[in-house]
Chimera marker file (.cmm) of the C-alpha trace (Angstrom):
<marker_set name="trace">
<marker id="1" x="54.363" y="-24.478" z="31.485" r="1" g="1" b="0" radius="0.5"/>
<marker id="2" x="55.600" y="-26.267" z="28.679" r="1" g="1" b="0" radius="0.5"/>
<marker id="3" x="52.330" y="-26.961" z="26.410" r="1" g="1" b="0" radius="0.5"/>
<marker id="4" x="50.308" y="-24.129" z="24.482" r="1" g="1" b="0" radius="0.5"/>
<marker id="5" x="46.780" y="-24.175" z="22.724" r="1" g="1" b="0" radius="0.5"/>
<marker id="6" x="47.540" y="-21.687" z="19.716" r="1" g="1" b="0" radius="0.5"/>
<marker id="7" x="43.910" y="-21.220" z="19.575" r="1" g="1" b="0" radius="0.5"/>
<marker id="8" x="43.431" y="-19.874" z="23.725" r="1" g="1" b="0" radius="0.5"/>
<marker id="9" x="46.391" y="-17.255" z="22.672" r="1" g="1" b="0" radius="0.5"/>
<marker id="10" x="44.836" y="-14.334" z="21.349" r="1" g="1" b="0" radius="0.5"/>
<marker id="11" x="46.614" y="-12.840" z="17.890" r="1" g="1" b="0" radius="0.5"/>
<marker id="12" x="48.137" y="-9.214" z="18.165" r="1" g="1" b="0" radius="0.5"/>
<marker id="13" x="47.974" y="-7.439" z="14.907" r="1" g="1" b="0" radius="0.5"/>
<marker id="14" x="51.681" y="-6.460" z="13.477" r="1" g="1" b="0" radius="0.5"/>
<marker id="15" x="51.167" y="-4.339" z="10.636" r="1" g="1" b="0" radius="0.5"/>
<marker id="16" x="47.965" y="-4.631" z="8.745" r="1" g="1" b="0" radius="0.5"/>
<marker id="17" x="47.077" y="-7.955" z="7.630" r="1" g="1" b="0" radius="0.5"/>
<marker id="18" x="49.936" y="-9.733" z="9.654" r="1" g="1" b="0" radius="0.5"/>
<marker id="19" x="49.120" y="-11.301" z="12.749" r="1" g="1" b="0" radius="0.5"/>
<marker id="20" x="50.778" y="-13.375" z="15.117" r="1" g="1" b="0" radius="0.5"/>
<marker id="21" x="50.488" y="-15.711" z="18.643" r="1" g="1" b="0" radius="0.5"/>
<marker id="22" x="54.342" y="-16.096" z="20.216" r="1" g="1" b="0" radius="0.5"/>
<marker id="23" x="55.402" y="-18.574" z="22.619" r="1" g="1" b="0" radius="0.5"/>
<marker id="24" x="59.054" y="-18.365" z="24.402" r="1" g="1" b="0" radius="0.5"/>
<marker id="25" x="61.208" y="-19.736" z="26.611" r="1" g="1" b="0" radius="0.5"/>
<marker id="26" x="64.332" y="-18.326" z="27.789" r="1" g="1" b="0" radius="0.5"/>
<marker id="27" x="66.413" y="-18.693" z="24.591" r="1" g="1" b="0" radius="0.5"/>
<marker id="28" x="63.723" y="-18.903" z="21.788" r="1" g="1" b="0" radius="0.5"/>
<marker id="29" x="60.365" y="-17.286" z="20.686" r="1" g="1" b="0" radius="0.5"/>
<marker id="30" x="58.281" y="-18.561" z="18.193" r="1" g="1" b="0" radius="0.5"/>
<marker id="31" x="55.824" y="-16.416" z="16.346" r="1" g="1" b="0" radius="0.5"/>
<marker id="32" x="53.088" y="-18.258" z="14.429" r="1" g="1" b="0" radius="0.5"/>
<marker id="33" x="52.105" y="-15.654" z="11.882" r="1" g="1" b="0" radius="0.5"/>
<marker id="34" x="49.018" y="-15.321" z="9.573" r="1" g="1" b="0" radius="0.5"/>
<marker id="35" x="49.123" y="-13.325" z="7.077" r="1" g="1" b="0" radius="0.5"/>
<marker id="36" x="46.182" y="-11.813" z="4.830" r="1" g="1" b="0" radius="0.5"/>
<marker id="37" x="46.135" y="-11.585" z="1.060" r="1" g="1" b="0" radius="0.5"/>
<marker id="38" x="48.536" y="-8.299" z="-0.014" r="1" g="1" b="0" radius="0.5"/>
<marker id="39" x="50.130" y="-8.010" z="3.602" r="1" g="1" b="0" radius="0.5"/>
<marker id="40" x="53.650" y="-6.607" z="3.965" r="1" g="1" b="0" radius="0.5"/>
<marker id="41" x="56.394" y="-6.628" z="7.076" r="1" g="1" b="0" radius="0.5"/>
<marker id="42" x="58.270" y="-3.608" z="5.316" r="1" g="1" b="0" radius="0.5"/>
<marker id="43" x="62.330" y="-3.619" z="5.690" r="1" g="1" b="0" radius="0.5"/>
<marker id="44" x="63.504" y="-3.945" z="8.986" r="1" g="1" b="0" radius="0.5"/>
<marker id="45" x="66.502" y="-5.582" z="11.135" r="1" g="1" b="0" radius="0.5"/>
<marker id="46" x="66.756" y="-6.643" z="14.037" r="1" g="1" b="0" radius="0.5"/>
<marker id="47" x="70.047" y="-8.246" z="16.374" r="1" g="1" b="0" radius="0.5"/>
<marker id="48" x="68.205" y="-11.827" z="16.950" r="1" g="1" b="0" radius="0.5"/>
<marker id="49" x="68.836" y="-14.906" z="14.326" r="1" g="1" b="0" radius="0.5"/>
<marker id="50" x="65.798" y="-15.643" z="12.548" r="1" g="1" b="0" radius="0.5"/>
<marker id="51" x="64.695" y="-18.908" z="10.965" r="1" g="1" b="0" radius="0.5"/>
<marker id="52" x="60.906" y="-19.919" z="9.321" r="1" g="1" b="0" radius="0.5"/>
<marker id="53" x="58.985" y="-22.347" z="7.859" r="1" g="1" b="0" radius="0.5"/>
<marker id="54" x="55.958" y="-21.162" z="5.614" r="1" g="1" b="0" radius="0.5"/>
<marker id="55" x="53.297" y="-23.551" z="6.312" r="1" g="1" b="0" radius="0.5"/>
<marker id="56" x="50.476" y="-22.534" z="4.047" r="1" g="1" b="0" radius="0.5"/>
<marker id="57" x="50.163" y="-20.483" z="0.893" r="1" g="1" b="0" radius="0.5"/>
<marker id="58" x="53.041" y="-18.481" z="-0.231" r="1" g="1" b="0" radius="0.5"/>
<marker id="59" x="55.758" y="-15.775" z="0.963" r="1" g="1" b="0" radius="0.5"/>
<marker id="60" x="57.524" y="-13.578" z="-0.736" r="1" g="1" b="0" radius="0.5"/>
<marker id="61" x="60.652" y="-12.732" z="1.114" r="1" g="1" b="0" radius="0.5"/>
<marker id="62" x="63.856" y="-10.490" z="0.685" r="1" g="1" b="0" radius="0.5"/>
<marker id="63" x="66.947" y="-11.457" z="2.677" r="1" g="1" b="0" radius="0.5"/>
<marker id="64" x="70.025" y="-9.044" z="1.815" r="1" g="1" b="0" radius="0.5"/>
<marker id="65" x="68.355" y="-7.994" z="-1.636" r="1" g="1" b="0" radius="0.5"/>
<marker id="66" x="67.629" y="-11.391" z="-2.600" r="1" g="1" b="0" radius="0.5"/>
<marker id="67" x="63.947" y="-11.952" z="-2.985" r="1" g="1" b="0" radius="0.5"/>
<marker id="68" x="62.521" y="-15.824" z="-3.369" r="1" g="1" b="0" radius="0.5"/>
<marker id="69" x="59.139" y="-16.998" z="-3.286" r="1" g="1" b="0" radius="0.5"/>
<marker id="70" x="58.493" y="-19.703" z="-0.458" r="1" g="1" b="0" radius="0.5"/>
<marker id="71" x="55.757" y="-22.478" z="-0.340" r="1" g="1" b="0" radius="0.5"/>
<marker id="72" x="54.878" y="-24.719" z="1.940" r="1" g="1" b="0" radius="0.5"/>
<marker id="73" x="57.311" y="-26.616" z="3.372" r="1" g="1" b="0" radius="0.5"/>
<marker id="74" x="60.251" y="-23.994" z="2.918" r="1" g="1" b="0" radius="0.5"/>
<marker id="75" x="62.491" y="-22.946" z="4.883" r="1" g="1" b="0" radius="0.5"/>
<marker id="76" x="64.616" y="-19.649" z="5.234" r="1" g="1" b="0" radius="0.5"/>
<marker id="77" x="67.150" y="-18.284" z="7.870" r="1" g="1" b="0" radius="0.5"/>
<marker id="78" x="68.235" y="-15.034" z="8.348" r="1" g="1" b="0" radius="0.5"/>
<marker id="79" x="71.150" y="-13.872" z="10.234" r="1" g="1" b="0" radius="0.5"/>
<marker id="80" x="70.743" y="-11.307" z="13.214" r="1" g="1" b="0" radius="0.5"/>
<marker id="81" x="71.685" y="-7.555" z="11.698" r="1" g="1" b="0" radius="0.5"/>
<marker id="82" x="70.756" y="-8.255" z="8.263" r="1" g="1" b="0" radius="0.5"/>
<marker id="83" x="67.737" y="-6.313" z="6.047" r="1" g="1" b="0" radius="0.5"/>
<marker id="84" x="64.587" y="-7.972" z="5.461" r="1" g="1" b="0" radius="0.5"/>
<marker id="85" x="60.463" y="-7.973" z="4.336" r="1" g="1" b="0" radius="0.5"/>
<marker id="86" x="58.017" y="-10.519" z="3.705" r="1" g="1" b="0" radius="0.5"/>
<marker id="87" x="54.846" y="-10.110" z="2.121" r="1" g="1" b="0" radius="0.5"/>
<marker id="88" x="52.244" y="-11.847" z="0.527" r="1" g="1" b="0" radius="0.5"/>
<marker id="89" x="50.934" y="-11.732" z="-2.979" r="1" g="1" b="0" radius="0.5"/>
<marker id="90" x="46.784" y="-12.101" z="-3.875" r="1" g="1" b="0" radius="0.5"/>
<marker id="91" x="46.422" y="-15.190" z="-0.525" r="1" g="1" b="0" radius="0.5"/>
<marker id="92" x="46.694" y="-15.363" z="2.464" r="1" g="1" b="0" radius="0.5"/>
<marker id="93" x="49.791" y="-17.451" z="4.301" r="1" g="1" b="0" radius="0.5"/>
<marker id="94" x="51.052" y="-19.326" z="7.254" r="1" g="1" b="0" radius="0.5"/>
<marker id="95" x="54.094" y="-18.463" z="8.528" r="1" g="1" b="0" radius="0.5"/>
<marker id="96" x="56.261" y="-20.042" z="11.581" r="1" g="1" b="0" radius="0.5"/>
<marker id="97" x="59.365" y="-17.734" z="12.983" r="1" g="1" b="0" radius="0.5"/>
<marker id="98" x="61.789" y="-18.686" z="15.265" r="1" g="1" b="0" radius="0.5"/>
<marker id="99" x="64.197" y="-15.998" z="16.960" r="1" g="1" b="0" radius="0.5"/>
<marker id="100" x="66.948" y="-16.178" z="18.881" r="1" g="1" b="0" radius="0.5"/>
<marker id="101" x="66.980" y="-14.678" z="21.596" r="1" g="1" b="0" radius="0.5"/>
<marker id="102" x="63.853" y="-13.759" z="22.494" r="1" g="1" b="0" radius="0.5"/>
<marker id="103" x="62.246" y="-10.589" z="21.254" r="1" g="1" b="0" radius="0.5"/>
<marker id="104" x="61.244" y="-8.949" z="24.256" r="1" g="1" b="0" radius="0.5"/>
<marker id="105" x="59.042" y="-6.798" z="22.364" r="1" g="1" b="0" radius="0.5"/>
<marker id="106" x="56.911" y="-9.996" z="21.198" r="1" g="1" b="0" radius="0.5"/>
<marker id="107" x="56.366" y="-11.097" z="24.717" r="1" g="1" b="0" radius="0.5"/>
<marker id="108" x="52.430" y="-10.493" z="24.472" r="1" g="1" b="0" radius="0.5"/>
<link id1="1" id2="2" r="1" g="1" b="0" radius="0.2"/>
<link id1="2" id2="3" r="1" g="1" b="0" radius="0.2"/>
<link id1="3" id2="4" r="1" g="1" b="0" radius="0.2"/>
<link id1="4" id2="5" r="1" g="1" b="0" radius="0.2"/>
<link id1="5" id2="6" r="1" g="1" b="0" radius="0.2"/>
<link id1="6" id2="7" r="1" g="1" b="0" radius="0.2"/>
<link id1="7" id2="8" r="1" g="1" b="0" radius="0.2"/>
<link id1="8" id2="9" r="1" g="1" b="0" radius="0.2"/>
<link id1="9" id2="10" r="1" g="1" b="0" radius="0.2"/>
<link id1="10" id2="11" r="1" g="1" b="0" radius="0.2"/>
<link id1="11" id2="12" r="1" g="1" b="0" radius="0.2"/>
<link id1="12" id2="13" r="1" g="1" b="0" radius="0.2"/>
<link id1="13" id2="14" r="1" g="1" b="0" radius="0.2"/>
<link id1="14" id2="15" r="1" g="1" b="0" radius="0.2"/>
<link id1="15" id2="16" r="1" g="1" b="0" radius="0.2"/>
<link id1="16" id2="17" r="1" g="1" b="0" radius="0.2"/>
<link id1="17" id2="18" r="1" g="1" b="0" radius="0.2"/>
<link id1="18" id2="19" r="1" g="1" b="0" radius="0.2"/>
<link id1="19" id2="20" r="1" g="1" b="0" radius="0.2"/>
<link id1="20" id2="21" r="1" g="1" b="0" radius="0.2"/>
<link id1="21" id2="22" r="1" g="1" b="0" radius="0.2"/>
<link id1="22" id2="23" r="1" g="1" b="0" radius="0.2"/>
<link id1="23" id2="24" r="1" g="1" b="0" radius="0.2"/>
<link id1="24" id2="25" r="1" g="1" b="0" radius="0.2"/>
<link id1="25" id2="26" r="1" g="1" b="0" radius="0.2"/>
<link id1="26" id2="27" r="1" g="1" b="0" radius="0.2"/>
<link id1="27" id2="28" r="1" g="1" b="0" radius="0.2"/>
<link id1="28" id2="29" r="1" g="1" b="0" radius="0.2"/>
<link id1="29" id2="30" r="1" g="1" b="0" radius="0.2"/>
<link id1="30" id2="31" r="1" g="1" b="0" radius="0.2"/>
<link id1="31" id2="32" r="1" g="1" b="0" radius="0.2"/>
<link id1="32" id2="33" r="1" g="1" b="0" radius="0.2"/>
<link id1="33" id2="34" r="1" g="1" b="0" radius="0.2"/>
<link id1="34" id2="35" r="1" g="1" b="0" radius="0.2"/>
<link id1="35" id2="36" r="1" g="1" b="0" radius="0.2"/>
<link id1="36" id2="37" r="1" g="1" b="0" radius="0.2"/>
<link id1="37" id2="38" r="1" g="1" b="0" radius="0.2"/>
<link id1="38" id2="39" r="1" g="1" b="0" radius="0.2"/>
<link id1="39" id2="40" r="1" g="1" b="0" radius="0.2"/>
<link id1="40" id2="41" r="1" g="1" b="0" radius="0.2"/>
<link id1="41" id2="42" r="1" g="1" b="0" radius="0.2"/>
<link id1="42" id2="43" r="1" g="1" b="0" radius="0.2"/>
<link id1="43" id2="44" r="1" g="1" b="0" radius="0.2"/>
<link id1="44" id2="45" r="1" g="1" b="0" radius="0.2"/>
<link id1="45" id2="46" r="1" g="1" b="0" radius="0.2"/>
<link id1="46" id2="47" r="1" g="1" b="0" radius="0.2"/>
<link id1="47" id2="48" r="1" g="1" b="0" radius="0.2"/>
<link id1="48" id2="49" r="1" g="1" b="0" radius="0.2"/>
<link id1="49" id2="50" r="1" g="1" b="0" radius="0.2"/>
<link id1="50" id2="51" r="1" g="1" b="0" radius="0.2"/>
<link id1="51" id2="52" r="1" g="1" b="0" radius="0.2"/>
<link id1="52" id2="53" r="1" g="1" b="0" radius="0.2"/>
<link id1="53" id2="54" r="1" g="1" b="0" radius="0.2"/>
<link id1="54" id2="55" r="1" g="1" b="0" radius="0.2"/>
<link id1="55" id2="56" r="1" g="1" b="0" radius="0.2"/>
<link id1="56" id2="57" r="1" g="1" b="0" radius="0.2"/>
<link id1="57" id2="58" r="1" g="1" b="0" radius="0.2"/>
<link id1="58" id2="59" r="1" g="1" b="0" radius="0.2"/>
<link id1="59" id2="60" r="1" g="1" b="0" radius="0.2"/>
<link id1="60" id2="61" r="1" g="1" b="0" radius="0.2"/>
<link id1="61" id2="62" r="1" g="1" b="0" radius="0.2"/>
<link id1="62" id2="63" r="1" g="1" b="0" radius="0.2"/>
<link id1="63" id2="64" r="1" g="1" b="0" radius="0.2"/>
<link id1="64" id2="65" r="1" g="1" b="0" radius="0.2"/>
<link id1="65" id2="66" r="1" g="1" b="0" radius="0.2"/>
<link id1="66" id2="67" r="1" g="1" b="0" radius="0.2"/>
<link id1="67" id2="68" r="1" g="1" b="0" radius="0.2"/>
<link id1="68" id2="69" r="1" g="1" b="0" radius="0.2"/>
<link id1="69" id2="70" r="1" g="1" b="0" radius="0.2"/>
<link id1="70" id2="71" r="1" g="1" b="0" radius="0.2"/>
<link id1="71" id2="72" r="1" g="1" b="0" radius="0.2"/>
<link id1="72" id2="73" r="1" g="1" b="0" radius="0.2"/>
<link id1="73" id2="74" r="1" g="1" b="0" radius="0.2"/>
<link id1="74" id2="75" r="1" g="1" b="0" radius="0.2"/>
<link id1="75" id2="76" r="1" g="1" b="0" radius="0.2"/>
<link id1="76" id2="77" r="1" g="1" b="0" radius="0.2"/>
<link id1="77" id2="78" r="1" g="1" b="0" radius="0.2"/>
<link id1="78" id2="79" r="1" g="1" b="0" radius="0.2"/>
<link id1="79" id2="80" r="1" g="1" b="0" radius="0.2"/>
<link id1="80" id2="81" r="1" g="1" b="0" radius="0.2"/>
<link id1="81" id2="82" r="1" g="1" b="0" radius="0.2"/>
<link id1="82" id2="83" r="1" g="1" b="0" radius="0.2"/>
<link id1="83" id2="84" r="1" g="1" b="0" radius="0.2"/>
<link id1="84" id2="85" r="1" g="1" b="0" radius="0.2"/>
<link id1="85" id2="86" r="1" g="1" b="0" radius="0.2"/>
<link id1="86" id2="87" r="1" g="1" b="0" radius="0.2"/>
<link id1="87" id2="88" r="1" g="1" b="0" radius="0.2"/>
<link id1="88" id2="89" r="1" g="1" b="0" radius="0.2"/>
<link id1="89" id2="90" r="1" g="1" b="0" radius="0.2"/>
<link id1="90" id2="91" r="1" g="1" b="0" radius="0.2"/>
<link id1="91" id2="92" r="1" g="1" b="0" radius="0.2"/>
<link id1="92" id2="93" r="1" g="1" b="0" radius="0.2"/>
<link id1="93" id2="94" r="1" g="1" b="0" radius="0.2"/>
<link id1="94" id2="95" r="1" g="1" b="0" radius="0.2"/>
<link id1="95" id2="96" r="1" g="1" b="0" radius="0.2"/>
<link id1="96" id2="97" r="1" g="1" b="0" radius="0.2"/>
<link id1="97" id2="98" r="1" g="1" b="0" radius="0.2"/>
<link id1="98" id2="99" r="1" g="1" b="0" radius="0.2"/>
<link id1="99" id2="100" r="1" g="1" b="0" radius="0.2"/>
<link id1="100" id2="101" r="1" g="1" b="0" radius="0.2"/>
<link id1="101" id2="102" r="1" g="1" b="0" radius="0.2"/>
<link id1="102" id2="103" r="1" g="1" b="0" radius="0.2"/>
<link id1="103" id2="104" r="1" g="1" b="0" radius="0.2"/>
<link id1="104" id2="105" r="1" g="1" b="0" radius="0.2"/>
<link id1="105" id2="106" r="1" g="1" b="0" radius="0.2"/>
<link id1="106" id2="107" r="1" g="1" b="0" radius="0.2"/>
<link id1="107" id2="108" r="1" g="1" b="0" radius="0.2"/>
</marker_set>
């Protein structure tokens, strides 16, 4: 099937405050993510490339020790294998991720 209602896909809670509806095919999964004021994805890696858009509100994000602070309309991309968190500050965001290939472990 190649059309999804975001809204008929329930949300499966991450970590606390982070939650997220995925979507795949056989190469790509995208997660759409909200996140809750003060949220964190602590420091992780992980083999698939991973690319994002924040949609709403802002992100705080650490790629290889860098940190930046996205709004809407940014973009980041982080290679497979390399260290990572996101967070949010005092709002709440909206976050798109795209990984390649699929996390099987997102497949819910």
């Amino acid at each position: 099937m190649p059309f999804f209602d975001p809204a008929e896909r329930a949300a499966k809670e991450l970590f606390p405050g982070i939650f997220t509806r995925t979507f795949w095919g056989d190469k790509i999964l995208i997660s759409m993510l909200d996140m809750e004021p003060n949220g964190d994805v602590p420091f992780h890696s992980h083999p698939h490339e991973q690319a994002g858009v924040v949609i709403e509100g802002e992100l705080e994000l650490t790629i290889d020790g860098e940190v930046r602070l996205l709004g809407p309309g940014q973009v980041f991309v982080i290679p497979g294998g390399m260290e990572h968190r996101a967070r949010t500050l005092d709002k709440p965001a909206k976050v798109i991720d795209i990984f390649s290939p699929v996390r099987e472990e997102y497949k819910f």
